[in-house]
N, CA, C and O atoms as a Tripos MOL2 file, in Angstrom:
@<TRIPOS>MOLECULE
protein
  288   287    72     0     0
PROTEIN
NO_CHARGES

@<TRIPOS>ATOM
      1 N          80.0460  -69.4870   82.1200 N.3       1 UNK1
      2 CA         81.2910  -68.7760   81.8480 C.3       1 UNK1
      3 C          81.6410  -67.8640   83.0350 C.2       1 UNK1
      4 O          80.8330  -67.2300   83.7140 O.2       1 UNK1
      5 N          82.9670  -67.9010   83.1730 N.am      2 UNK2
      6 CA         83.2310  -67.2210   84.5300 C.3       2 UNK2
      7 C          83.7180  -65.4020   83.9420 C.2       2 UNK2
      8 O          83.6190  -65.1590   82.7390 O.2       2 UNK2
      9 N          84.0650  -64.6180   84.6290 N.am      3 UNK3
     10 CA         84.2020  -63.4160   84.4940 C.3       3 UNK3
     11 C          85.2860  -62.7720   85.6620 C.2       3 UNK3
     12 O          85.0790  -62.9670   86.8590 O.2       3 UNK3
     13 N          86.2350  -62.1360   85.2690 N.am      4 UNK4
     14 CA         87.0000  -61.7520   86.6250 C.3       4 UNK4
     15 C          86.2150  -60.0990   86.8840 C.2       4 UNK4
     16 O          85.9010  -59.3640   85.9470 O.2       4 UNK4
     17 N          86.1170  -59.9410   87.5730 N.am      5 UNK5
     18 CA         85.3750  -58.6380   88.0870 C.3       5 UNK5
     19 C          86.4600  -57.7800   89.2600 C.2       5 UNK5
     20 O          87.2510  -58.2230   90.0920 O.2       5 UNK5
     21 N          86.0750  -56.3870   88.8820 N.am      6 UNK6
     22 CA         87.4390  -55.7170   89.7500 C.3       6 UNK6
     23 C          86.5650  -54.7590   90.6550 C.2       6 UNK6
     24 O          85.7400  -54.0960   90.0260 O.2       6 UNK6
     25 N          86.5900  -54.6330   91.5830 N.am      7 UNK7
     26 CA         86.0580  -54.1030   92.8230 C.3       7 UNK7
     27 C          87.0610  -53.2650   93.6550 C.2       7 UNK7
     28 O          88.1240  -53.7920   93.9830 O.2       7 UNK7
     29 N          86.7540  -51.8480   94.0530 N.am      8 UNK8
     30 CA         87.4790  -50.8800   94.6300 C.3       8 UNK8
     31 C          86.5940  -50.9990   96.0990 C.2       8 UNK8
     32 O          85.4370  -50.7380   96.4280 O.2       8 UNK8
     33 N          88.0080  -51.6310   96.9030 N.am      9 UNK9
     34 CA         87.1410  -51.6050   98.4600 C.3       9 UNK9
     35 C          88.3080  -50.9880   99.7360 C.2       9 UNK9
     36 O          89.5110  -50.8910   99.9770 O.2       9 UNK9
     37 N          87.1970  -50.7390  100.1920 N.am     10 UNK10
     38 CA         87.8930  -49.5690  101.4520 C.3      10 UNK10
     39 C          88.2110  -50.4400  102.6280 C.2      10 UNK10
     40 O          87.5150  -50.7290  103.6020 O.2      10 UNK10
     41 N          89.8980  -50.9210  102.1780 N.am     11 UNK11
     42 CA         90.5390  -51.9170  103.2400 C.3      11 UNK11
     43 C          91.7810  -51.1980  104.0660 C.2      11 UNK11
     44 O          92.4410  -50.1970  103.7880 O.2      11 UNK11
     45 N          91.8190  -51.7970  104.8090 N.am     12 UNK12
     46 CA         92.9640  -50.5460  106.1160 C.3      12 UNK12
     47 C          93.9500  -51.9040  106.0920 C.2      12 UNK12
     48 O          95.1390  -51.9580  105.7760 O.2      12 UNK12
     49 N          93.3740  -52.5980  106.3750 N.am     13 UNK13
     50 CA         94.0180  -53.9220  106.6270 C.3      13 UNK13
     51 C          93.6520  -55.6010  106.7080 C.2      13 UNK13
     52 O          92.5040  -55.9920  106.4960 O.2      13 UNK13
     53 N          94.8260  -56.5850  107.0570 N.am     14 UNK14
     54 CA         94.2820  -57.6300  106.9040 C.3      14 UNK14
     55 C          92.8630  -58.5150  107.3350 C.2      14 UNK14
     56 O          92.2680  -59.4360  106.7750 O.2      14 UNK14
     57 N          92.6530  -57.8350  108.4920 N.am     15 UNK15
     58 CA         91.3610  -57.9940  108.8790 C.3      15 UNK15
     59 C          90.1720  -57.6180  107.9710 C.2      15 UNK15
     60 O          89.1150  -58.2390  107.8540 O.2      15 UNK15
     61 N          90.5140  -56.5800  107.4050 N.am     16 UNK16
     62 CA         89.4260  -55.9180  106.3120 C.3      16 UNK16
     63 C          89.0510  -56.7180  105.1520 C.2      16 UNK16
     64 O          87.9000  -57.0580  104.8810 O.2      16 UNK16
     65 N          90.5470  -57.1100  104.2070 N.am     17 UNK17
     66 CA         90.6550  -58.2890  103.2210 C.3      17 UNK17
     67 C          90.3360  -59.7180  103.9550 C.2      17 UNK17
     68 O          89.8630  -60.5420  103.1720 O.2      17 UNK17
     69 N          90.4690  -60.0900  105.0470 N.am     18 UNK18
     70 CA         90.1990  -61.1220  105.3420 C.3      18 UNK18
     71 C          88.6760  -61.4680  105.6150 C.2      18 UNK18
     72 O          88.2030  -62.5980  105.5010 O.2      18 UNK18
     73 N          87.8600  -60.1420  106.0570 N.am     19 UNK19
     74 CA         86.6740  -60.3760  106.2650 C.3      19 UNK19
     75 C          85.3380  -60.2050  104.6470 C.2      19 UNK19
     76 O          84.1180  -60.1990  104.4830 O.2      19 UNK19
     77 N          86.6680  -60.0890  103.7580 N.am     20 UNK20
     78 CA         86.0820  -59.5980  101.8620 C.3      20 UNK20
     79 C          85.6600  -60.9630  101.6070 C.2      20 UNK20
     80 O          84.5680  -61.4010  101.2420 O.2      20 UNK20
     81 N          87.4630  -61.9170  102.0500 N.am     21 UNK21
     82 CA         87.7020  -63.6310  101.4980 C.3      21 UNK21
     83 C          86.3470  -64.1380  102.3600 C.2      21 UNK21
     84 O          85.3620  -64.4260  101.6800 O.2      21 UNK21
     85 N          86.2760  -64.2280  103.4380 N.am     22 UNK22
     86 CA         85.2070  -65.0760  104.4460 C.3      22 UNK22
     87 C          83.9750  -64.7900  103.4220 C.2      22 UNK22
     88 O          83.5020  -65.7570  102.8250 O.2      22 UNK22
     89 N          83.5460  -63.7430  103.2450 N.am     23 UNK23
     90 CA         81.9560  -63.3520  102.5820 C.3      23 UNK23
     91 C          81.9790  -64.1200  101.3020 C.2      23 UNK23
     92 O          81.0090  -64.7620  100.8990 O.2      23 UNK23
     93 N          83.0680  -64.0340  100.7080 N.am     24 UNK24
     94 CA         82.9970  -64.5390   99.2800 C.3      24 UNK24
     95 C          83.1990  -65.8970   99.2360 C.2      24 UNK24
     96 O          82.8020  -66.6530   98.3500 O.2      24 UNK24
     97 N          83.9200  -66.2280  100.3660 N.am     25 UNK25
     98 CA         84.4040  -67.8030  100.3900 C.3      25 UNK25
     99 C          83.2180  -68.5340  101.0190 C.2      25 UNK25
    100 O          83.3620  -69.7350  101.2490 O.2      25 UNK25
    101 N          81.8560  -67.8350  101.3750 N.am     26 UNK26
    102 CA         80.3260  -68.7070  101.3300 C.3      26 UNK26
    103 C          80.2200  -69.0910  100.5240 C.2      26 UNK26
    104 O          79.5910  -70.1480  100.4940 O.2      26 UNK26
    105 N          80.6750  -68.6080   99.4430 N.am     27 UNK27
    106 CA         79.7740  -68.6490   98.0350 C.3      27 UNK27
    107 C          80.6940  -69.6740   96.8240 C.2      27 UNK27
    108 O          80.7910  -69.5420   95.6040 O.2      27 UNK27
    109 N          81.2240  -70.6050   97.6680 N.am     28 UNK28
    110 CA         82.5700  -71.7200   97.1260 C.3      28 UNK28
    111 C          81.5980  -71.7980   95.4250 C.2      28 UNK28
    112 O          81.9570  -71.1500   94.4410 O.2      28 UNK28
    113 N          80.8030  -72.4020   95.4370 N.am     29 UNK29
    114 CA         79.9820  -73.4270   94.0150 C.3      29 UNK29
    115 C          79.9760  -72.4660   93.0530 C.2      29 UNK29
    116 O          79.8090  -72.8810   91.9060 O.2      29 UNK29
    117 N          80.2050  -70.5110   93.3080 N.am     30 UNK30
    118 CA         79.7140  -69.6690   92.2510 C.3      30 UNK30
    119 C          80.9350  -68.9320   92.1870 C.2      30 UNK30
    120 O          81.1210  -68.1820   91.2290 O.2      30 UNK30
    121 N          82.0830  -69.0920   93.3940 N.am     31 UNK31
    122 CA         83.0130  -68.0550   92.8280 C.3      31 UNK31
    123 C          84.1530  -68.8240   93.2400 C.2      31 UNK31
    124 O          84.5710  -69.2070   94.3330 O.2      31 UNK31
    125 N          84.7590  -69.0030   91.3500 N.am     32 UNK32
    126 CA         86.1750  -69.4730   91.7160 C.3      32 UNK32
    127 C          87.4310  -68.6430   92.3320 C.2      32 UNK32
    128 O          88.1310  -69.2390   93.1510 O.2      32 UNK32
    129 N          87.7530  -67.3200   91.9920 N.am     33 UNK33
    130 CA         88.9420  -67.4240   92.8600 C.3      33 UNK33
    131 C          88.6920  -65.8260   93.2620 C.2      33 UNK33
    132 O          88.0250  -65.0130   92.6220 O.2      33 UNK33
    133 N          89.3900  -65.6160   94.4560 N.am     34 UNK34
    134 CA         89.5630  -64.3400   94.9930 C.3      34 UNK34
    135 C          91.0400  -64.0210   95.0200 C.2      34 UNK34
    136 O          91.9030  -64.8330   95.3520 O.2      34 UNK34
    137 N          91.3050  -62.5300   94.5690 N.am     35 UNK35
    138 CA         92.2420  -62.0540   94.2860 C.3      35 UNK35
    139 C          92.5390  -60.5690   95.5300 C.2      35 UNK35
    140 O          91.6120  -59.7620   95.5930 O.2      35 UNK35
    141 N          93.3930  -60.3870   96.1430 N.am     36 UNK36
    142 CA         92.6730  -58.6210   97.0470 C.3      36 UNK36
    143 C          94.4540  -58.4520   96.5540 C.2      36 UNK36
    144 O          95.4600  -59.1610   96.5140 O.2      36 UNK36
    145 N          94.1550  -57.4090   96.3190 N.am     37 UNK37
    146 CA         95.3430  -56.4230   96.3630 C.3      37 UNK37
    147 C          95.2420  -55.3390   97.6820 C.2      37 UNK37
    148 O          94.2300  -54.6390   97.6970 O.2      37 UNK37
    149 N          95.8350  -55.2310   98.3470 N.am     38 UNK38
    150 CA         95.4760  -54.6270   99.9290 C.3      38 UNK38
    151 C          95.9430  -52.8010   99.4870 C.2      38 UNK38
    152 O          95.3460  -51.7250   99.4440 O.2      38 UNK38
    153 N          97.4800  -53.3460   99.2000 N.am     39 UNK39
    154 CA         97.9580  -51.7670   98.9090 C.3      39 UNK39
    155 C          96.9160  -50.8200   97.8800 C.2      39 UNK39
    156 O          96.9620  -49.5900   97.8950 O.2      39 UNK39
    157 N          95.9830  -51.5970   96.9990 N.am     40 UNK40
    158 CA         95.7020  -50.3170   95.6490 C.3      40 UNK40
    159 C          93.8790  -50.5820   96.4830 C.2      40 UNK40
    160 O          92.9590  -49.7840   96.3080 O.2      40 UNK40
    161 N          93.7710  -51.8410   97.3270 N.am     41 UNK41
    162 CA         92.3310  -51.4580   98.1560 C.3      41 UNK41
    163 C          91.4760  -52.0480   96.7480 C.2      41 UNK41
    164 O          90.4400  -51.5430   96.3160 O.2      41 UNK41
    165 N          92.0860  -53.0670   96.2460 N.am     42 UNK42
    166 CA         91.4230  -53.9630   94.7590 C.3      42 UNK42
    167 C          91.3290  -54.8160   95.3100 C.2      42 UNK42
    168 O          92.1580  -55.2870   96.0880 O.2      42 UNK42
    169 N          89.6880  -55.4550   94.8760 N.am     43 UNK43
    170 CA         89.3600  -57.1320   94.7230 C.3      43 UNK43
    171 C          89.0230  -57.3370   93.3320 C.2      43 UNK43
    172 O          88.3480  -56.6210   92.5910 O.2      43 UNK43
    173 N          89.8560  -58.9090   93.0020 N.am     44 UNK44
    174 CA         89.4680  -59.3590   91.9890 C.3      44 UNK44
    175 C          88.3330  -60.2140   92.1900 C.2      44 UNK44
    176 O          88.2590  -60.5100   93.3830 O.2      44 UNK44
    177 N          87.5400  -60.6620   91.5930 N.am     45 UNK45
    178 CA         86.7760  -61.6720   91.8140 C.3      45 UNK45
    179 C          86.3180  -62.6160   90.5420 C.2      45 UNK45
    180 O          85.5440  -62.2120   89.6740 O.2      45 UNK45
    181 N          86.9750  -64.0850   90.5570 N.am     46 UNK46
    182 CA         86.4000  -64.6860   89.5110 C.3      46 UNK46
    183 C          85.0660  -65.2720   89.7090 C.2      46 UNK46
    184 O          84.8520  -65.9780   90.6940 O.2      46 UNK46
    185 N          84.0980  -65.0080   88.7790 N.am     47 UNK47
    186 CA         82.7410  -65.9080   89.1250 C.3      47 UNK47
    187 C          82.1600  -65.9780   88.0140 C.2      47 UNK47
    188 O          82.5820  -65.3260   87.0590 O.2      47 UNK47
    189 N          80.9360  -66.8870   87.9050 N.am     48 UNK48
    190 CA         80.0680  -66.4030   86.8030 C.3      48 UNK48
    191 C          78.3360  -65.6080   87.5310 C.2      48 UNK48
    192 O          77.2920  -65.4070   86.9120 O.2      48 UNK48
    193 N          78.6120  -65.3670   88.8090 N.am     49 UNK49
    194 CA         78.0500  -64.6660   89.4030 C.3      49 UNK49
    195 C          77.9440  -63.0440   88.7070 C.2      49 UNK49
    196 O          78.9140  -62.6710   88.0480 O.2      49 UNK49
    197 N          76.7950  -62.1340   88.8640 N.am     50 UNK50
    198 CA         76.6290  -60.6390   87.8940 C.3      50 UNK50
    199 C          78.0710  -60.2370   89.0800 C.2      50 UNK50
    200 O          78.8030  -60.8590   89.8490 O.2      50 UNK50
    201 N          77.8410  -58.5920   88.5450 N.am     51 UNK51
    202 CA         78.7750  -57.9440   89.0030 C.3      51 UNK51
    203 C          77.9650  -57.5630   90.3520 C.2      51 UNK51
    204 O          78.5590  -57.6920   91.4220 O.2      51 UNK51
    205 N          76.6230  -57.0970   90.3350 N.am     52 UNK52
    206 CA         75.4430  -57.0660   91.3920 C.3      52 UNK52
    207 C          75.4310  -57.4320   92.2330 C.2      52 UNK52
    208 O          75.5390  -56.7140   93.2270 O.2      52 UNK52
    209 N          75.2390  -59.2630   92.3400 N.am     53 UNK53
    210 CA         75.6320  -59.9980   93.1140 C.3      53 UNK53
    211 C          76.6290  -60.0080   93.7380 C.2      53 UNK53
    212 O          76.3810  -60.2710   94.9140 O.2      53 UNK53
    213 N          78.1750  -59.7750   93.4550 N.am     54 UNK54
    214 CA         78.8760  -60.0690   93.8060 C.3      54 UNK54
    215 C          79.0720  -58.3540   94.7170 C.2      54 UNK54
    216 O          79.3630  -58.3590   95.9130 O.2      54 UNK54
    217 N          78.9210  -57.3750   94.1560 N.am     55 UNK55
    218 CA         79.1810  -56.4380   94.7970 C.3      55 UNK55
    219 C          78.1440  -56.1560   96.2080 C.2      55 UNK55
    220 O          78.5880  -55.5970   97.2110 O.2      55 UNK55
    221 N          76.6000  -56.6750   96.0890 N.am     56 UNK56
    222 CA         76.0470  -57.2990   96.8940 C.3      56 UNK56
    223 C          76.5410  -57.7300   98.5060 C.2      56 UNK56
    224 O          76.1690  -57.3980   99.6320 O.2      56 UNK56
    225 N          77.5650  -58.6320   97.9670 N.am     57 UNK57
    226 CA         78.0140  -59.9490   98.7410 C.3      57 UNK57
    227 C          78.9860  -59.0340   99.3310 C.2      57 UNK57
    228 O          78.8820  -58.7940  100.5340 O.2      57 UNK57
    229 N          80.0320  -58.4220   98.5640 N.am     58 UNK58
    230 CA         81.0210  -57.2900   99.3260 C.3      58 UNK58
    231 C          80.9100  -56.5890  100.2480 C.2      58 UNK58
    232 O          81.6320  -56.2250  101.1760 O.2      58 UNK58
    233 N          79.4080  -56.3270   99.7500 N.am     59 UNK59
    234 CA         79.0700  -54.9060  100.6450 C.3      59 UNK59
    235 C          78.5180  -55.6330  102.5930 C.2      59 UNK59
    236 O          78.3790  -55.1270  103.7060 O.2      59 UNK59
    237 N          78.4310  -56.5180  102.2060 N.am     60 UNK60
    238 CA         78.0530  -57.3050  103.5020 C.3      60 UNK60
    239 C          79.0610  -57.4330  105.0090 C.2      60 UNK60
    240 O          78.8010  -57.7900  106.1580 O.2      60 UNK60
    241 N          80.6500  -56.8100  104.1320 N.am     61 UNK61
    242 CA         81.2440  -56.6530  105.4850 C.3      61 UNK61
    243 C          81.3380  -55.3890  105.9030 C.2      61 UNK61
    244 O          82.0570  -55.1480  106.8720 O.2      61 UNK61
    245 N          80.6470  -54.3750  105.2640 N.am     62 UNK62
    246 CA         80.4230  -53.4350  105.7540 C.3      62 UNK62
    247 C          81.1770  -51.9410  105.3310 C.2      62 UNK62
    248 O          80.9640  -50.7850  105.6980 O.2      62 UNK62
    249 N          82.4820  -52.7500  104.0680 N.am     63 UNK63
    250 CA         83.1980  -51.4080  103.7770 C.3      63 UNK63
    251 C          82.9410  -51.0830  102.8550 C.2      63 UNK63
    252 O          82.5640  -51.8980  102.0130 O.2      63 UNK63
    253 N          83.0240  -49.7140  102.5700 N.am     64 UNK64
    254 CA         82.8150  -49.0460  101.0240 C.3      64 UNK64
    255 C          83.3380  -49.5160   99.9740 C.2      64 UNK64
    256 O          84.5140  -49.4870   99.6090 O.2      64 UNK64
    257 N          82.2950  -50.0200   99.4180 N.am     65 UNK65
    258 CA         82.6490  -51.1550   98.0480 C.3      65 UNK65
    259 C          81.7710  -50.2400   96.8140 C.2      65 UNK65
    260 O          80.6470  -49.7430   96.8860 O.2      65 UNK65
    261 N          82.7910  -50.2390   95.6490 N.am     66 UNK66
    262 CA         82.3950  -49.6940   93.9240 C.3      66 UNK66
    263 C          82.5390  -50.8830   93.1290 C.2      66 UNK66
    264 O          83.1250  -51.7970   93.7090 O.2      66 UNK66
    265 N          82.2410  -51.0610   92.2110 N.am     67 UNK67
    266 CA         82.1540  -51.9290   91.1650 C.3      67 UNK67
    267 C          83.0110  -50.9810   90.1290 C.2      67 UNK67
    268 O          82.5710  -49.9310   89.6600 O.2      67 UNK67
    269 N          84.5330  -51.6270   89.8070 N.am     68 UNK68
    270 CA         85.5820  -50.7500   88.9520 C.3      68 UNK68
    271 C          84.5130  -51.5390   87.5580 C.2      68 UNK68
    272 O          83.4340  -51.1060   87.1540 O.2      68 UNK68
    273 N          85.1950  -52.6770   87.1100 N.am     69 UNK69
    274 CA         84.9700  -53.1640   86.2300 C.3      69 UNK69
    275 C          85.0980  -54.6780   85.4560 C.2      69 UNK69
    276 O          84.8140  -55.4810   86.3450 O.2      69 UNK69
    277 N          85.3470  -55.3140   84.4070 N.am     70 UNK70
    278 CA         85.8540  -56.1980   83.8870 C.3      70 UNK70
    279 C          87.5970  -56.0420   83.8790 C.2      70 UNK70
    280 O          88.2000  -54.9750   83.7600 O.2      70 UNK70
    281 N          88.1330  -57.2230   84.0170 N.am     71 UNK71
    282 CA         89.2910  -57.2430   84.0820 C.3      71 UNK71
    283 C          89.2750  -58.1160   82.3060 C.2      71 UNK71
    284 O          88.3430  -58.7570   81.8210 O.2      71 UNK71
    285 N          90.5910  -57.8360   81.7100 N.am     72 UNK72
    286 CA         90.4150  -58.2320   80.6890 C.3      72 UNK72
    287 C          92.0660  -58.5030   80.5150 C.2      72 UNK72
    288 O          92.5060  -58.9830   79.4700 O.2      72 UNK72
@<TRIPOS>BOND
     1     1     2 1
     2     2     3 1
     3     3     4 2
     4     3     5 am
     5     5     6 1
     6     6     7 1
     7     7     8 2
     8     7     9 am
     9     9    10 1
    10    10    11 1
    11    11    12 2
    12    11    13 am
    13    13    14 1
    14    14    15 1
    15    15    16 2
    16    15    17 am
    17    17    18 1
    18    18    19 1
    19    19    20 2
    20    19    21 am
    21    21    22 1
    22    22    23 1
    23    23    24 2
    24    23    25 am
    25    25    26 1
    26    26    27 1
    27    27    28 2
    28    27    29 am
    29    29    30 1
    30    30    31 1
    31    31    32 2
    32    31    33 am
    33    33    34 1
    34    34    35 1
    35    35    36 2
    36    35    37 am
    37    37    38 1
    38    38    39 1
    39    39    40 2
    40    39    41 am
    41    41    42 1
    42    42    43 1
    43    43    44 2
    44    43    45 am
    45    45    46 1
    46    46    47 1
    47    47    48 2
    48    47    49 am
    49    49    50 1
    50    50    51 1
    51    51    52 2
    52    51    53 am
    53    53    54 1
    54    54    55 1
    55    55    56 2
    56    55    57 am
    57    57    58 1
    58    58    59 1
    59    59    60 2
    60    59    61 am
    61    61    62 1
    62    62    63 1
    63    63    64 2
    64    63    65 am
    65    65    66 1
    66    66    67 1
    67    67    68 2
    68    67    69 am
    69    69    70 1
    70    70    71 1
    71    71    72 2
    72    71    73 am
    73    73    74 1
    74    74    75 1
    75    75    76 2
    76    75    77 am
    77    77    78 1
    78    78    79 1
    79    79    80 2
    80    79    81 am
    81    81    82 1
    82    82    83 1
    83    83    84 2
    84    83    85 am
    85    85    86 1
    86    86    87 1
    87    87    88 2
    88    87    89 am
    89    89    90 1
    90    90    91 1
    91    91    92 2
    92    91    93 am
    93    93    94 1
    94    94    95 1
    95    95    96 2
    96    95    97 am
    97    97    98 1
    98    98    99 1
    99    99   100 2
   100    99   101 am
   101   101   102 1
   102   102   103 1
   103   103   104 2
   104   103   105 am
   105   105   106 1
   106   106   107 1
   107   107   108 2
   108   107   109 am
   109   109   110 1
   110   110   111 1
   111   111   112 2
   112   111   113 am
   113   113   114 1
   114   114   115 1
   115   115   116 2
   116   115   117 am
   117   117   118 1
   118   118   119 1
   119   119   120 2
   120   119   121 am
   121   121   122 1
   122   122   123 1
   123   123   124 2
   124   123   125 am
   125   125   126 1
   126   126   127 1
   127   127   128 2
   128   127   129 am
   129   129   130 1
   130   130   131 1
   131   131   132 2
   132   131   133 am
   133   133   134 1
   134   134   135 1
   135   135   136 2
   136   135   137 am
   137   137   138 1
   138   138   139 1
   139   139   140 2
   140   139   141 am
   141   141   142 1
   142   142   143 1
   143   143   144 2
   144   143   145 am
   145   145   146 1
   146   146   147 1
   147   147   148 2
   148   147   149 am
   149   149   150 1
   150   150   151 1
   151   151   152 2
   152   151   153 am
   153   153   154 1
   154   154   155 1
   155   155   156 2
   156   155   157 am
   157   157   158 1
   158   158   159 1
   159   159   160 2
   160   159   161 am
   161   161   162 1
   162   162   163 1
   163   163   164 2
   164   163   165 am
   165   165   166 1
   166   166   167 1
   167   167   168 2
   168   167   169 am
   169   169   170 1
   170   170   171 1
   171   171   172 2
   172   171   173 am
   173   173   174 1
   174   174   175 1
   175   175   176 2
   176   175   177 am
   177   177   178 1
   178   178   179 1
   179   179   180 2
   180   179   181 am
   181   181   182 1
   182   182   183 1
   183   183   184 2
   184   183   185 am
   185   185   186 1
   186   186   187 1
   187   187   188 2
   188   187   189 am
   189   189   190 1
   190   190   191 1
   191   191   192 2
   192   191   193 am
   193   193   194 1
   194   194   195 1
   195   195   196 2
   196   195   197 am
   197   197   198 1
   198   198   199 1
   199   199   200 2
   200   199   201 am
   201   201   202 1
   202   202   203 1
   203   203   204 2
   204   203   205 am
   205   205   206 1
   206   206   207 1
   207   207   208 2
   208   207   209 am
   209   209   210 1
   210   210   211 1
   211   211   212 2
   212   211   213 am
   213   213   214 1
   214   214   215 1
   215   215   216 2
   216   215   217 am
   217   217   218 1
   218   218   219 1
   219   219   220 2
   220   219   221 am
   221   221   222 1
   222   222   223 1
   223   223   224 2
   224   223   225 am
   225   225   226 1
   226   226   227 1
   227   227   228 2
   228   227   229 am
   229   229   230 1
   230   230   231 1
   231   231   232 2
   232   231   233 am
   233   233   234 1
   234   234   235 1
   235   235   236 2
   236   235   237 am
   237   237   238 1
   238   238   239 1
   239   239   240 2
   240   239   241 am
   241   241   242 1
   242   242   243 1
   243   243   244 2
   244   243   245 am
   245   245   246 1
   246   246   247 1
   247   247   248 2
   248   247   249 am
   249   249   250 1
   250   250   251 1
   251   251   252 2
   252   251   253 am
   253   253   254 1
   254   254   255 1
   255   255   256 2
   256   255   257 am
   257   257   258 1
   258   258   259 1
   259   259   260 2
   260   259   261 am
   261   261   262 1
   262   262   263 1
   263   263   264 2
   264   263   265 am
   265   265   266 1
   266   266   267 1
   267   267   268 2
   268   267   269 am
   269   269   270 1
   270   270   271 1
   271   271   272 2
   272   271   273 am
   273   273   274 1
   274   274   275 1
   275   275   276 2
   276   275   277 am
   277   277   278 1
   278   278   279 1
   279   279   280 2
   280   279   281 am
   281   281   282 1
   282   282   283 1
   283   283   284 2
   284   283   285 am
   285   285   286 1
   286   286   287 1
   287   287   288 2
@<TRIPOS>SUBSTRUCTURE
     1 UNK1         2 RESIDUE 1 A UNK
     2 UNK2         6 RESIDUE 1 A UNK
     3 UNK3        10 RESIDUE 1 A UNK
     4 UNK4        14 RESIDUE 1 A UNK
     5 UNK5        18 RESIDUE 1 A UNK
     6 UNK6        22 RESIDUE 1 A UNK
     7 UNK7        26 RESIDUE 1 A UNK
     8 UNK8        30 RESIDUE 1 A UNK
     9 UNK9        34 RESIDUE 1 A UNK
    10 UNK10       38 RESIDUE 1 A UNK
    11 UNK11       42 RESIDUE 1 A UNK
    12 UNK12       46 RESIDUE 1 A UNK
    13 UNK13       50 RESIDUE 1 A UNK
    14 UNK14       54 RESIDUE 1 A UNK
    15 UNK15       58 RESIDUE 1 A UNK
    16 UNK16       62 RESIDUE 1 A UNK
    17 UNK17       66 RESIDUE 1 A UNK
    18 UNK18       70 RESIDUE 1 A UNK
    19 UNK19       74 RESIDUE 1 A UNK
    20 UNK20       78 RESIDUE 1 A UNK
    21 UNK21       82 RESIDUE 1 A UNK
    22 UNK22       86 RESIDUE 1 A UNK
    23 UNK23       90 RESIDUE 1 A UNK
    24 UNK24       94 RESIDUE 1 A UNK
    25 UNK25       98 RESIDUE 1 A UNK
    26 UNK26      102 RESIDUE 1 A UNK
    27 UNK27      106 RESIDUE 1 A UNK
    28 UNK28      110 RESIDUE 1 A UNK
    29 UNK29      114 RESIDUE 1 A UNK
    30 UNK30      118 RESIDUE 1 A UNK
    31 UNK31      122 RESIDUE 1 A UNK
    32 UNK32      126 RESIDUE 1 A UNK
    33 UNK33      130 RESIDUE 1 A UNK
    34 UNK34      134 RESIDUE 1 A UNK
    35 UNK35      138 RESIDUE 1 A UNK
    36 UNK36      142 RESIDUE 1 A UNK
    37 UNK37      146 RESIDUE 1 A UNK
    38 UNK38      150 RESIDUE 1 A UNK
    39 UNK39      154 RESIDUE 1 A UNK
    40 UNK40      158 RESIDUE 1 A UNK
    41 UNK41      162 RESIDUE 1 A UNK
    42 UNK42      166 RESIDUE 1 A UNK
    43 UNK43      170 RESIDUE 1 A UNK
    44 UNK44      174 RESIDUE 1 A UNK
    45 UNK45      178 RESIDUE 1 A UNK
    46 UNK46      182 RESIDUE 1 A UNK
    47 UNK47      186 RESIDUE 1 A UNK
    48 UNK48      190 RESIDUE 1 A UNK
    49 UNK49      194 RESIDUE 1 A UNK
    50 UNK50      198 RESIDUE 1 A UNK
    51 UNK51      202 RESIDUE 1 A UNK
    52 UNK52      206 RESIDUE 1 A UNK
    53 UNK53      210 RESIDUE 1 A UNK
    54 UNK54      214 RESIDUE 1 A UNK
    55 UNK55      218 RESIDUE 1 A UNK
    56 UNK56      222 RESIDUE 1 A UNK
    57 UNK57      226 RESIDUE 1 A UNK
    58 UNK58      230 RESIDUE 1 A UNK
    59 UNK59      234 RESIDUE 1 A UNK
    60 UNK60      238 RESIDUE 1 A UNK
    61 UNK61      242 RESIDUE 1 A UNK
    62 UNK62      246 RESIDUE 1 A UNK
    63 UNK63      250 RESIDUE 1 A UNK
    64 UNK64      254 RESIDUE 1 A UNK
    65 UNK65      258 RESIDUE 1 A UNK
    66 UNK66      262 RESIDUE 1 A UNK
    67 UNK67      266 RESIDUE 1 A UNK
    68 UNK68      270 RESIDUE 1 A UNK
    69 UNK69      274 RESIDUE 1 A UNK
    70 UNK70      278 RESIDUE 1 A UNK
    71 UNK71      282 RESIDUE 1 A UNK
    72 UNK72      286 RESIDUE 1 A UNK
C-alpha cells in the first residue's frame, strides 16, 4: 500500500527541487510519484516506503528536511 507523505524542505530554488526529484527518482520500484511545491518549500511523496526512509533519502541532498506528515 502506498502512502503520500508531506515533507517540509529548505528549497531556494529549482536546482534545490530538482536535486529532491534526482534522489527520489533512484528509488523508481518504491516511490511512485513526487510532488514539490517550491513556493510553501513542500514535498509530497507517494511510496510505500516508511516516512524514515524516505526522509532518509531527502536528507541526502543536503537541505533541511522535517517530516510534516500524512497527507490525507
Amino acid at each position: 500500500m502506498t502512502t503520500v507523505h508531506e515533507f517540509q524542505v529548505e528549497m531556494t530554488c529549482t536546482g534545490c527541487s530538482g536535486a529532491v526529484e534526482r534522489v527520489l527518482g533512484k528509488q523508481k520500484e518504491k516511490v511512485e510519484k513526487v510532488e514539490i511545491d517550491l513556493d510553501n518549500k513542500k514535498v509530497f511523496v507517494t511510496s510505500g516506503l516508511s516516512a524514515d526512509e524516505l526522509l532518509g533519502i531527502i536528507k541526502k541532498t543536503g537541505k533541511e528536511t522535517s517530516y510534516v506528515g500524512v497527507r490525507h
